[in-house]
N, C-alpha and C positions, 0 to 999 in steps of 0.2 A: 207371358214369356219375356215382351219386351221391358215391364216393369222390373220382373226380376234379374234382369240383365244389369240393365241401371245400377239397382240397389247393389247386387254383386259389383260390379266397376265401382263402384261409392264404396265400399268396404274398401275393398284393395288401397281407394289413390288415399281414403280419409287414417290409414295406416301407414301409411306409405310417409302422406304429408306430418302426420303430427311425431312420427319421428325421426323427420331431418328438418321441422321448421318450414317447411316449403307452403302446407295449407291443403296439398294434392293437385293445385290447379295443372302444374308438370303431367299429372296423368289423367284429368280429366278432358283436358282440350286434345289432346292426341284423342282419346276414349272417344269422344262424340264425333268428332269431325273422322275419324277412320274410323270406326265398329260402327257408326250409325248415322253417317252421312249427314252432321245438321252442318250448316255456313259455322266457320271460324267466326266470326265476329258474335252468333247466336251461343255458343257453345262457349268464349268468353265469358257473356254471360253469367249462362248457367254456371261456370268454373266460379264465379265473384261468392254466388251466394253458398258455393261449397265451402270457398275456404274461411266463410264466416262459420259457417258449423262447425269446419275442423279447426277452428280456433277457437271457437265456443264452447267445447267438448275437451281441448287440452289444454288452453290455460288455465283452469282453472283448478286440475291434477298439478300443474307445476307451479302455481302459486302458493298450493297448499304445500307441497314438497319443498317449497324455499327453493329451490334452481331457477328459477327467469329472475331477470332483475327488473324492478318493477318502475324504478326511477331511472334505468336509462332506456328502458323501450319508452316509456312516456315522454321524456325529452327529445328522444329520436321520431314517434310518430306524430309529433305536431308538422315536422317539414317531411314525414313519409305522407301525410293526409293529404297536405296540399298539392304536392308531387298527383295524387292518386284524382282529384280535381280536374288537375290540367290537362293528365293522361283520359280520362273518361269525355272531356270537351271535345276534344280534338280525334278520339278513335274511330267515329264514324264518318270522320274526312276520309281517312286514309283506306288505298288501296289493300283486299284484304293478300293479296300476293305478298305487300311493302308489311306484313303483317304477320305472314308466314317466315318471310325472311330474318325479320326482326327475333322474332320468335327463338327461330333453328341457330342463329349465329349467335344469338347470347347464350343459347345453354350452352353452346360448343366454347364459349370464351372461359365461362365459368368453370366449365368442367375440367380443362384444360390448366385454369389457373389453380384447383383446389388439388388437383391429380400433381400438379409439379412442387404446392408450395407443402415447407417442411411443417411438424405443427410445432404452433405457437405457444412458446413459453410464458405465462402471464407473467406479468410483475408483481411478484410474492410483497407482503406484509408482515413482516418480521412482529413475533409475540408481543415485544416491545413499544411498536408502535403505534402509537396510541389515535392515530389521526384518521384512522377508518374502524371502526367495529365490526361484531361478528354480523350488524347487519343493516352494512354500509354507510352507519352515520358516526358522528364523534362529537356528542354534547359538549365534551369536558374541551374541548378545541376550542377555541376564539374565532379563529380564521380559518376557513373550509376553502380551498378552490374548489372548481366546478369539478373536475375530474376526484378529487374527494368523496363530494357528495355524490359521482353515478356510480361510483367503483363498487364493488360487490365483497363478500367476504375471503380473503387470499388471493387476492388480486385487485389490479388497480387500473380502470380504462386512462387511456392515451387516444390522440389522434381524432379528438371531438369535432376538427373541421371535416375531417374526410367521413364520418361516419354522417354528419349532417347534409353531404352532396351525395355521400351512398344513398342515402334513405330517401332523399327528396328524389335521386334516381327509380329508386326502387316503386315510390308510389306512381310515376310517370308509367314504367313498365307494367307495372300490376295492373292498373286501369287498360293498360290497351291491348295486354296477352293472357289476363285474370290467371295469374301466377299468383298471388298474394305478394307477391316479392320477397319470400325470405330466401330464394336463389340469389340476391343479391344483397340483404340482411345479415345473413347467417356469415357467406364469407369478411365484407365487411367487420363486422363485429369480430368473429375469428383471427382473420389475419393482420386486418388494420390498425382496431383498436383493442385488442391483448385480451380479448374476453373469452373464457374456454369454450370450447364447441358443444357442451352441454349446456352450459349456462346461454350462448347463444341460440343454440335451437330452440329451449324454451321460453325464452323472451321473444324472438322471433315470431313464435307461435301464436304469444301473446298479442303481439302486434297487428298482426296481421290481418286480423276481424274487425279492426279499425279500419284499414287502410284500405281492406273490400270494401268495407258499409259504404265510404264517401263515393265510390265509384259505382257504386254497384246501383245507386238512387238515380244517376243519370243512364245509367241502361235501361233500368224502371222505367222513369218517364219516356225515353225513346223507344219503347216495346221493344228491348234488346233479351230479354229474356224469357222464355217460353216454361210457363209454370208445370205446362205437363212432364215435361223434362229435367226439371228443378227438381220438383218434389221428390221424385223414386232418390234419382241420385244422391240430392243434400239429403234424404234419410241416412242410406248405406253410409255416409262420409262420415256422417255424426259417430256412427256404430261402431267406424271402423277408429277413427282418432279418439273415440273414448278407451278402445281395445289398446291402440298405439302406446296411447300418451302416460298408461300403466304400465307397459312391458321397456317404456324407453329406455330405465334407468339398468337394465340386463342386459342391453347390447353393448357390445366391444365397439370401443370410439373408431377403431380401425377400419372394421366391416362396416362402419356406419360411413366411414368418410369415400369407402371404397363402394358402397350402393350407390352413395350420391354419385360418384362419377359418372359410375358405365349408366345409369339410367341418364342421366342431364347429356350424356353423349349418344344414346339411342336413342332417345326423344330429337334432339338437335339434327342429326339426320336424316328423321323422316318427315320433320319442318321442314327443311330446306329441298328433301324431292317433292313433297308436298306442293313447295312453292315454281319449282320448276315445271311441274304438271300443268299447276293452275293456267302461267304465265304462257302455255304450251298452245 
């Protein structure tokens, strides 16, 4: 019964995650630490090596699809990796309360800022213009800037410092609340740097199996992760972001942008009574 709990909770977050980008860790670490009482810092964990499977399971439906862009999650997860390092050294310092809290206030920040902010119009590519192609590069060019070469097809990224301190943010967070960090990928990318919210969820997606792996090694060696509890779950997650990461391209951006909220604001809440309990 308890396994099939698991693998059912693994469907759900690994659906859930591959289609807003998130990875599921948003509903696995709520999942374990309330439905089955394991310590937050074990139940991170186990969250790392899900959103490797629901990364593993949807990027590679959205690489085939042409939606992730494949040259600016790569330039973005060199400093989300190292971010995801520093975040993993340093998490078994910290109080797991200072952990809880961290937690519940960033989803509440996020949710907050995606619920207010309008969407973002990319910077169109006029037929004419010859300086990015249908898929993102421009031989016939001489001279390429960087934002040339990560821009994707009808749109043109901007804003490559701030997506570079998002990301190195995001890997810092992912290692110490095993979120994968595309709660903090997805809007970056969205609202920062002009890239549409499809094309950002599935680059995000992509990413994000990266930015587990590095962190997720130093859980490994510190017996942060309990395999009985891995396994059931990273199955369901796999099942359910293979299910997701097929049905993405049929959801309304609207309902999608409007799930992300009210969940990253119900999760955020019960973080933060969570942490009030503990500190109690």
């Amino acid at each position: 019964m308890l396994i099939g709990l698991l693998m059912l909770g693994g469907v759900a977050a690994g659906a859930f995650g591959s289609l807003l980008g998130l990875g599921g860790g948003l509903l696995i670490v709520p999942l374990l630490t309330f439905g089955f009482g394991l310590p937050l810092r074990e139940a991170v964990g186990v969250s790392l090596i899900c959103v490797i499977m629901t990364s593993s399971a949807a990027a590679g439906v959205y690489l085939e699809r042409h939606v992730a862009n494949l040259r600016l999650g790569m330039a973005l997860e060199l400093f989300t990796a190292i971010g995801a390092l520093i975040g993993a050294s340093i998490a078994f310092l910290l109080d797991e309360r200072l952990l809880s809290l961290l937690f519940g206030g960033l989803l509440l920040y996020v949710a907050v800022t995606m619920a207010r902010a309008r969407e973002v119009e990319p910077t169109l590519i006029s037929d004419d213009d010859e300086s990015v192609d249908s898929s993102g590069l421009a031989p016939s060019t001489p001279v390429l800037t960087t934002l040339d070469r990560l821009s994707g097809p009808g749109y043109r990224v901007r804003n490559l410092g701030r997506g570079i301190v998002g990301s190195t943010g995001a890997g810092v967070v992912s290692a110490l609340l095993g979120i994968g960090g595309g709660i903090i990928k997805v809007p970056v990318m969205h609202l920062s740097m002009g890239v549409p919210l499809r094309v950002a969820t599935a680059t995000s997606n992509m990413m994000i199996g990266i930015t587990a792996s590095a962190s997720a090694i130093i859980y490994l060696i510190r017996g942060g992760i309990d395999p009985y509890v891995a396994g059931p779950t990273a199955i369901g997650v796999f099942l359910g972001a293979t299910a997701g990461s097929r049905l993405a391209h049929r959801v309304n951006l609207r309902y999608l942008r409007i799930l992300f909220v009210v969940v990253l604001v119900w999760t955020g809440i019960q973080m933060l009574l969570r942490a009030l309990q503990v500190g109690s």
